[in-house]
C-alpha positions as CSV (number, residue, x, y, z in Angstrom):
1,X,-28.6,29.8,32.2
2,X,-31.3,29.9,29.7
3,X,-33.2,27.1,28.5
4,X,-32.4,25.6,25.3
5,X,-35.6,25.1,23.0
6,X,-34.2,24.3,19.9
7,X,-31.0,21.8,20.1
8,X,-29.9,22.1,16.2
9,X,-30.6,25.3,14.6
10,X,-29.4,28.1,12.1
11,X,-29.2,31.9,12.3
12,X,-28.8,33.5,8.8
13,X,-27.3,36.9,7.8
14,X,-28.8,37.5,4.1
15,X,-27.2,39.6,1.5
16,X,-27.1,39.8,-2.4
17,X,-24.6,38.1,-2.9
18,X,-24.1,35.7,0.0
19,X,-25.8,34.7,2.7
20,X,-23.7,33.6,6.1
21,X,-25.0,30.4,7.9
22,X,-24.2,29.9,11.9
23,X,-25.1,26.5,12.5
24,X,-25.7,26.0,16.4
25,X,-25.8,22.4,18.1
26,X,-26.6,22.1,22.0
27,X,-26.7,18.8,22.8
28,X,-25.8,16.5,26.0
29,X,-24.2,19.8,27.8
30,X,-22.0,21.1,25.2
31,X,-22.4,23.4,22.3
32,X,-20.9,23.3,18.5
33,X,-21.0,26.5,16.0
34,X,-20.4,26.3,12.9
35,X,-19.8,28.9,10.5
36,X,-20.0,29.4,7.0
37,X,-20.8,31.7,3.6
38,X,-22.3,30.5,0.6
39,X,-23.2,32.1,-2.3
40,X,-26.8,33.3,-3.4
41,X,-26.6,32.1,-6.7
42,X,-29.8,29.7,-7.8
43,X,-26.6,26.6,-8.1
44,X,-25.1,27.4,-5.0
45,X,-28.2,27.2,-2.7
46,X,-28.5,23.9,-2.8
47,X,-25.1,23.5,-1.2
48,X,-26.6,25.3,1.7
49,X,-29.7,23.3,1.6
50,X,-27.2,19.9,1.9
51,X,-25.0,21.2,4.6
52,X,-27.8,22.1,6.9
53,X,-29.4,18.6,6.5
54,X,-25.9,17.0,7.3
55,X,-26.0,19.2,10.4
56,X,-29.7,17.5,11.3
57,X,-30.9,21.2,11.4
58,X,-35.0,21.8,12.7
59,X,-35.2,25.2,12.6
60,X,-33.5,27.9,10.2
61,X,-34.1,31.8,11.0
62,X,-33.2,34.9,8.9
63,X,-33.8,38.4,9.1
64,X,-36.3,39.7,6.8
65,X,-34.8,42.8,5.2
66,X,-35.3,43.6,1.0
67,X,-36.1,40.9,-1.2
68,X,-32.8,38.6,-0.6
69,X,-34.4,36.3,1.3
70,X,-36.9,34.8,-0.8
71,X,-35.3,32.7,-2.7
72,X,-33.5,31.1,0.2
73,X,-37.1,30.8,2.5
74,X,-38.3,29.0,-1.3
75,X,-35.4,26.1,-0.8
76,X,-35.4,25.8,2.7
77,X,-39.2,26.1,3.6
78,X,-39.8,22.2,2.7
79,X,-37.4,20.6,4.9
80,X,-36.7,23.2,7.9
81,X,-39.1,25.0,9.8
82,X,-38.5,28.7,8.4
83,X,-38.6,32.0,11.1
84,X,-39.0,35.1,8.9
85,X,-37.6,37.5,11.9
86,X,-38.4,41.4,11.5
87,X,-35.0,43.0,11.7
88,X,-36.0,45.7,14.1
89,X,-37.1,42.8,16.7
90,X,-33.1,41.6,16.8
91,X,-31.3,43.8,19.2
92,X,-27.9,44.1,17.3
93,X,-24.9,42.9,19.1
94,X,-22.8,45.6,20.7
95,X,-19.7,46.3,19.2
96,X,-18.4,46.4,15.5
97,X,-21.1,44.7,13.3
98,X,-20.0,41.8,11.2
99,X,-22.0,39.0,9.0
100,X,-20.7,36.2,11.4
101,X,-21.6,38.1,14.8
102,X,-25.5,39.0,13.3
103,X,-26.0,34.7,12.1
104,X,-24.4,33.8,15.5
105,X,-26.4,36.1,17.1
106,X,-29.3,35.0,15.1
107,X,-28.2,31.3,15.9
108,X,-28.5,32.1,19.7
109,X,-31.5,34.0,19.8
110,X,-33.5,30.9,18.0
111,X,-31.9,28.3,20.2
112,X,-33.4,30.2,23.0
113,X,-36.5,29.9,21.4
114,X,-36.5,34.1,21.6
115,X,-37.7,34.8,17.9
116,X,-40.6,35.1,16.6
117,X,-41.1,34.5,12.9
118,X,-43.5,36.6,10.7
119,X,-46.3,35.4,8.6
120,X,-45.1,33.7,5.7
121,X,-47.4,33.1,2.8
122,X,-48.1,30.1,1.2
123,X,-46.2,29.4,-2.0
124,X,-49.3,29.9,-4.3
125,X,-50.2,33.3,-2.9
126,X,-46.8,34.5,-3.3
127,X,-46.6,33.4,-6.7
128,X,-50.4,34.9,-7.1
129,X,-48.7,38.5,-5.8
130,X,-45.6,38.3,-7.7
131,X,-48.1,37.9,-10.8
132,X,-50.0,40.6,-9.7
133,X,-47.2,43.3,-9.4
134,X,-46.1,42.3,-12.5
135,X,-49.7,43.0,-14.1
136,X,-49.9,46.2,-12.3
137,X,-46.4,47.5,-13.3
138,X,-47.3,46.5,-17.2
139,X,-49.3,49.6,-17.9
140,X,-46.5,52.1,-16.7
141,X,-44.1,49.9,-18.4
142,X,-46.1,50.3,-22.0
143,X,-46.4,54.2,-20.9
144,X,-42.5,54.3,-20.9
145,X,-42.0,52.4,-24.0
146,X,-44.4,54.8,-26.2
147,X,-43.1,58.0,-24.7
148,X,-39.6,56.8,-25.9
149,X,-40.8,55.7,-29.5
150,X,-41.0,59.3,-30.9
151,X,-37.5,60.2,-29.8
152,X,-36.0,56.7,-30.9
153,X,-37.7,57.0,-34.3
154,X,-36.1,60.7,-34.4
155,X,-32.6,59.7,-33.5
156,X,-33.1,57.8,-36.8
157,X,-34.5,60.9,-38.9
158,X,-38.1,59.3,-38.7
159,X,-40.3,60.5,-36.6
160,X,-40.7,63.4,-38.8
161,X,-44.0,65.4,-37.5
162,X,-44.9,62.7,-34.9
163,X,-46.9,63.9,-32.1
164,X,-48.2,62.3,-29.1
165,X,-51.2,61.2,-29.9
166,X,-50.1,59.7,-33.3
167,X,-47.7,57.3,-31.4
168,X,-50.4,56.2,-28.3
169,X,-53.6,57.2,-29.6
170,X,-55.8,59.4,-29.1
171,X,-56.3,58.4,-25.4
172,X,-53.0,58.1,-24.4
173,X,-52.0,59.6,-20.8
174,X,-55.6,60.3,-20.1
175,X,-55.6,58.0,-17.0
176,X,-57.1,54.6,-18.5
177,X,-58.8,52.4,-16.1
């Protein structure tokens, strides 16, 4: 039998719209699972958050795939110790794959102490790269919105003899630092 690191943990299978919680207690020989789905919506989380304190929960571990579980890591980072856990480094559990077998999986794995989490930023550099895409995907954004204005304005009869430099400026699409 394997050690047991972590006595109260969580595995977490994260979607878009719901995230599936296997809470895993291993204490004084015997073993409790618990299993449940919540919603991802920013007024359901907090449910989650609440039922995993209840539970006396340490440790909380998710698989890091797309964006989904960012605002999750954001609620629970303060009051569990967070494993980001690259998907490729959970062997999937054989047989038909289901939310509830990947968060028990996920649950066993952690109590085991057999995941590794991944670097996590802190909250102000994520916020400082969130700002930054944003500021980078401006430009193209502008880009879009002027190529479009000639053919909204003609829809409408308006744009007349409008060409492209009239609606950008002269320097339009010639690659702007």
């Amino acid at each position: 039998m394997m050690e047991i690191v972590y006595r109260r943990c969580c595995g977490l299978d994260v979607h878009k719209d719901t995230v599936t919680a296997c809470v895993s207690i291993r204490e004084s020989g015997k073993g409790q699972k618990e299993i449940r789905t919540f919603r991802t919506m920013t007024s359901d989380l907090p449910v989650l958050h609440d039922w995993l304190t209840a539970y006396g929960i340490t440790h909380v571990a998710m698989e890091s795939m797309g964006i989904y579980w960012k605002p999750i890591c954001n609620l629970l980072e303060g009051s569990f110790q967070v494993l980001l856990v690259n998907a490729a480094h959970i062997s999937s559990v054989p047989g038909q794959k289901t939310d509830v077998k990947d968060c028990e999986w996920i649950a066993d794995l952690l109590s085991h102490g057999l995941l590794k989490g991944g670097f996590i930023p802190p909250e102000p550099i994520r916020d400082l790269r969130d700002l930054t895409r944003y500021r980078k995907s401006l430009p193209a954004a502008n880009a879009f919105r002027i190529r479009q204005h000639p053919a909204f304005l003609g829809g409408y009869g308006l744009a007349g003899g409008l060409r492209k430099g009239d609606v950008g400026g002269p320097s339009f699409g010639k690659g702007r630092p």
